[in-house]
Steps between C-alpha positions, in 0.01 A plus 500: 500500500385149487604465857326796630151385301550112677506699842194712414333273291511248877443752726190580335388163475604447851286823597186392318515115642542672829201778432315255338495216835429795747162605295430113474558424894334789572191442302486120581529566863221777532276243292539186677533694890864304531868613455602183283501467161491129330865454330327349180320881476825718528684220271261521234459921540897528483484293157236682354627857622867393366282379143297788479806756553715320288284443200375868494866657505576231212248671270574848597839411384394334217226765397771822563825291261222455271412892503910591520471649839800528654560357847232222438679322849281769709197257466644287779539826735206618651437863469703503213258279329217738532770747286521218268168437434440894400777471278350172379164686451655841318365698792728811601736368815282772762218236424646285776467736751131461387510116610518610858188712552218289582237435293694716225705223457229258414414725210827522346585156544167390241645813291806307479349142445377673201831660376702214512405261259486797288803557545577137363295560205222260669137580580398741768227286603772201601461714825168364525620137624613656815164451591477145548552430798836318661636441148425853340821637549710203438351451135529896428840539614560114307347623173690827524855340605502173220343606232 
């Protein structure tokens, strides 16, 4: 089992890097009118990217052993995570179809910043500091994850 999640866990990772760099070239290129992208820019995207991915599964984890959800490893799988995250938030599991319709899924997602501290026996309003902007998320899913 541990073998199978080390393949998956990499492939994913490997998908995402490679997702990730497209977008980036993509967007660089169009903007700048060349087909080049500085080596310093794609270095420091990959780290961040790799950073950002890693530290939000780690919490996800963290948040669903805390909760006793079973199968807390699905935080590292994508698609699975969005699963995760309903169990996370006590939502019924049909929710995550929810997370696919546009603009739908921006309402449920706030529902479930609200649930989930809740959940934790933690403020509601915790959901609030996703509103800062860049670091938002990071101290919300921090708060929720360590304390």
């Amino acid at each position: 089992m541990r073998r199978l999640f080390s393949l998956l866990l990499y492939f994913f990772l490997g998908l995402g890097v490679v997702v990730g760099l497209e977008l980036l070239t993509t967007h660089y290129a169009v903007a700048q009118g060349s087909e080049t992208i500085p080596p310093v820019l794609v270095g420091t995207a990959l780290v961040f990217l790799i950073f950002f991915y890693i530290f939000f599964a780690f919490t996800m984890q963290t948040i669903a052993t805390k909760l006793n959800i079973g199968n807390s490893w699905f935080a590292w799988i994508p698609l699975l995570n969005a699963w995760l995250w309903v169990k996370i938030a006590g939502r019924p599991d049909w929710w995550v179809i929810l997370l696919f319709i546009p603009l739908v899924n921006l309402i449920i997602s706030i529902i479930m910043l609200f649930d989930v501290p809740a959940r934790l026996n933690k403020p509601s309003l915790l959901a609030l500091l996703c509103l800062i902007p860049g670091f938002g998320i990071f101290i919300y899913l921090g708060i929720l994850a360590f304390t």
